[in-house]
C-alpha positions as CSV (number, residue, x, y, z in Angstrom):
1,X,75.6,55.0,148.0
2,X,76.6,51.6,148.7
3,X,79.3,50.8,150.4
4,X,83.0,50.0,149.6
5,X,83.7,45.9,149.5
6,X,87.6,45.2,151.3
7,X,89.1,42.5,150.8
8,X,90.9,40.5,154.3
9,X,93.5,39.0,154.2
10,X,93.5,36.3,156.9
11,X,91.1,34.2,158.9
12,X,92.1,34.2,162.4
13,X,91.6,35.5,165.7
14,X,93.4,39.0,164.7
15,X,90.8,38.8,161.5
16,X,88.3,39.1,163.7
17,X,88.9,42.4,165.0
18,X,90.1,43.7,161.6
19,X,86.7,42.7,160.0
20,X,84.8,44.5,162.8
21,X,86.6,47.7,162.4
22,X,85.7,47.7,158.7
23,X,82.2,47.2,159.7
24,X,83.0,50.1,162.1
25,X,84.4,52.5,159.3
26,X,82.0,54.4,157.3
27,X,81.5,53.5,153.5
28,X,83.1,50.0,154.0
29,X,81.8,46.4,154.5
30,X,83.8,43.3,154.3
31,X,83.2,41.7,150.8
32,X,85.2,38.5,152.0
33,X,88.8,36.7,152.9
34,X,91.7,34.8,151.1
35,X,93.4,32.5,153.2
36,X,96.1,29.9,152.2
37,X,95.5,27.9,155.0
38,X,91.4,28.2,155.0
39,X,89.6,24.9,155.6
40,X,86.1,26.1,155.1
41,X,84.4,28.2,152.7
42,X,83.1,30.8,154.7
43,X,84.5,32.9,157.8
44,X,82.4,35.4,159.4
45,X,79.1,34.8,157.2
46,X,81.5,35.8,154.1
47,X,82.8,34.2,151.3
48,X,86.1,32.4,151.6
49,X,87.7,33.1,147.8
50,X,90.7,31.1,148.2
51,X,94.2,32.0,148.8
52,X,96.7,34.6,147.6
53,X,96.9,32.7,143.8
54,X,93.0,34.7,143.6
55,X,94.3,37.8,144.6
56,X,94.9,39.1,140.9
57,X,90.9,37.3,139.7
58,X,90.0,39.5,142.4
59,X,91.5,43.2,141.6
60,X,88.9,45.0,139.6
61,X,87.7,48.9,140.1
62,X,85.2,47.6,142.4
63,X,87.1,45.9,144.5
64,X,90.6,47.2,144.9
65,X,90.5,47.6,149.0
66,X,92.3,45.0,151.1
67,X,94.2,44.5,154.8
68,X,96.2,41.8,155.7
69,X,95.3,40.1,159.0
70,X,97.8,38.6,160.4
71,X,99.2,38.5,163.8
72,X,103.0,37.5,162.5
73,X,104.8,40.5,161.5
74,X,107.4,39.1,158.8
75,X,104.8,37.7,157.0
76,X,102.0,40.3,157.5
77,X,104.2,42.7,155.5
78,X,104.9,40.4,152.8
79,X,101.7,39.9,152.5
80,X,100.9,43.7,152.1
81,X,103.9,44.0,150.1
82,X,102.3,41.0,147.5
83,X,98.9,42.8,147.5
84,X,100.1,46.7,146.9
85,X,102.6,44.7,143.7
86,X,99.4,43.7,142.4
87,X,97.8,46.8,142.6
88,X,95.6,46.8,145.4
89,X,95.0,49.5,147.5
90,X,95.4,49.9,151.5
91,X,94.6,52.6,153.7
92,X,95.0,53.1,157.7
93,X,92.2,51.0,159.5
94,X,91.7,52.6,162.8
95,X,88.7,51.8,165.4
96,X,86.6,54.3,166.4
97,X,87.1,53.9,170.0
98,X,91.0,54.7,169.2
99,X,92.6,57.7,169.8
100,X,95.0,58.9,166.8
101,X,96.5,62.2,167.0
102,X,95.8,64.3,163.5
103,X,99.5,64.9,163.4
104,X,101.1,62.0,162.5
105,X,102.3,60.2,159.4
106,X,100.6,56.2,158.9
107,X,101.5,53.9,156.0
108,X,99.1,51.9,154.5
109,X,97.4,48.5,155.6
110,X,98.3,49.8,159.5
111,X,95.5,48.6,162.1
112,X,95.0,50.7,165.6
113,X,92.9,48.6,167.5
114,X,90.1,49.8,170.4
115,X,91.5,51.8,172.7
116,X,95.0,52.1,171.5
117,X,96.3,56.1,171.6
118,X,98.7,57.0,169.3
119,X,100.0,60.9,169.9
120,X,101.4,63.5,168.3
121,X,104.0,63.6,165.7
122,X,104.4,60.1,165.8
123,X,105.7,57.9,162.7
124,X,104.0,54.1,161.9
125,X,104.9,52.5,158.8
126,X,103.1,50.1,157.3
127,X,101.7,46.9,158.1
128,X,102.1,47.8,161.8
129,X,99.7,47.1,164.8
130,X,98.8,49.2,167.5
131,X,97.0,46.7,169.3
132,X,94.0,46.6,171.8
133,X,94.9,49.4,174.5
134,X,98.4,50.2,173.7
135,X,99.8,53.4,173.3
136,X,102.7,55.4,171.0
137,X,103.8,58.5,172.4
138,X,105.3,61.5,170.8
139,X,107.9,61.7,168.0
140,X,108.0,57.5,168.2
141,X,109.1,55.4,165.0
142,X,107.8,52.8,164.0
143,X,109.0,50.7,161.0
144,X,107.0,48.7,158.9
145,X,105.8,45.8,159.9
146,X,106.0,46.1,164.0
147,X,103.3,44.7,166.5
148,X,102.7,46.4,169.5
149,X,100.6,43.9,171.4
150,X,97.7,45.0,173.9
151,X,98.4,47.3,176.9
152,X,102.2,47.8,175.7
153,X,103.4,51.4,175.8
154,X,105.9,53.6,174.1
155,X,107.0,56.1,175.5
156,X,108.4,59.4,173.8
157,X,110.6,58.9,171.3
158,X,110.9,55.6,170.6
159,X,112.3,54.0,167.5
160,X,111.7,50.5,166.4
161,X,113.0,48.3,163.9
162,X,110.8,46.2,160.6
163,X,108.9,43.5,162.2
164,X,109.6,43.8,165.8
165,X,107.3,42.3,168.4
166,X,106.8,44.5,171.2
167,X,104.9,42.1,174.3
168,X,101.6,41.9,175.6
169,X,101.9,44.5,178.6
170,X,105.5,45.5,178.2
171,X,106.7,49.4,178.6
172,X,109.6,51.2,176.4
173,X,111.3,54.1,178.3
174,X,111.6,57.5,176.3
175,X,114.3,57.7,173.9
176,X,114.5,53.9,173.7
177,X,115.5,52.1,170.2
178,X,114.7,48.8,169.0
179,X,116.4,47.2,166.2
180,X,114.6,45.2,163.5
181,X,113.3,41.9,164.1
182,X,113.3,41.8,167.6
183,X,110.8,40.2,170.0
184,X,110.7,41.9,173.0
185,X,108.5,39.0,175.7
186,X,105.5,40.4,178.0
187,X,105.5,42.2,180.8
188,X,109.0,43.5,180.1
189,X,110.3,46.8,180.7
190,X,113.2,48.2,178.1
191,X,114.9,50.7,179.9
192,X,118.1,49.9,177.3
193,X,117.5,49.8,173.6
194,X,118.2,46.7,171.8
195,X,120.1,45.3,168.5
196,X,118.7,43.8,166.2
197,X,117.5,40.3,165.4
198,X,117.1,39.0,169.1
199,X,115.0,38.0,171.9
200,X,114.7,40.1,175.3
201,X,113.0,40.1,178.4
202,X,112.0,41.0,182.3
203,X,112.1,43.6,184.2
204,X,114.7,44.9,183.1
205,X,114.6,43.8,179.4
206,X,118.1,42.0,178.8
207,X,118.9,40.0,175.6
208,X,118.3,36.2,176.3
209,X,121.7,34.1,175.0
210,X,120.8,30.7,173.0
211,X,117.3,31.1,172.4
């Protein structure tokens, strides 16, 4: 049976790891990228269709599969958003060197990277990130559109806002939440949860004024 073609949506360095899990994933294969931006014709030895105006050319019953690859949160879930209107399809793209516990609840076009754990009972939406060797404890939640960057962990319990930024390396203590929007820098440690719509860092997290 041949396999299923999935469309990406993006042609960066985060692209890159997406288009390797599908080459990962039983049944699928990359059949190629749309890009706004693109400024070749190819990316990864696949075609290059153009940008999101090709999206609806593109939708047919063969080809109906497709992830958004893109490292920016507010505009990785309006891109998902877009593709879903159209009528595409997403499902859960997670690499087989992850670790995802079977009870928990993932919206579509979400990416778990090598590595990453996510345990039991915990709560993604979609168009989230568990990136490369980060970790979501139990009973977390996770709005759509959130990034937790490599070797950032949650711990228990965690809430987080749409489209928050969670640093490269950072820890959340248990019971934590996170408001919407947020970026939260690397390294830090959020031992306080956080309002919405701001910028926080160290060791402890505090919100940074005029940034």
């Amino acid at each position: 049976m041949s396999a299923t073609g999935v469309i990406v949506w993006g042609t960066g360095g985060h692209a890159r790891v997406v288009s390797e899990i599908i080459e990962l994933t039983d049944g699928y294969e990359v059949a190629g990228y749309v890009d706004d931006f693109a400024e070749s014709e190819t990316f990864l030895d696949r075609p290059i269709f153009g940008g999101r105006d090709r999206l609806p050319d593109l939708l047919s019953d063969e080809l109906s599969e497709f992830v958004v690859a893109i490292g920016n949160c507010k505009v990785r879930l309006e891109a998902l958003r877009h593709g879903l209107s159209l009528g595409f399809r997403s499902r859960v793209w997670a690499h087989p060197g992850s670790c995802v516990s079977a009870h928990t609840k993932i919206g579509p076009g979400t990416v778990i990277c090598p590595g990453a754990v996510v345990c039991t009972h915990a709560e993604l939406g979609a168009a989230c990130i568990v990136n490369t060797m980060a970790s979501v404890d139990h009973d977390c939640r996770l709005a759509d559109g959130v990034h937790v960057c490599p070797g950032a962990h949650l711990a228990g319990d965690v809430h987080i806002g749409e489209r928050s930024w969670i640093g490269i390396g950072s820890s959340v203590v248990e019971g934590k939440k996170i408001g919407s929007d947020v970026l939260i820098g690397a390294g830090s440690v959020v031992n306080r949860s956080i309002p919405d719509g701001v910028k926080a860092w160290g060791t402890p997290a505090r919100v940074q004024k005029g940034v």
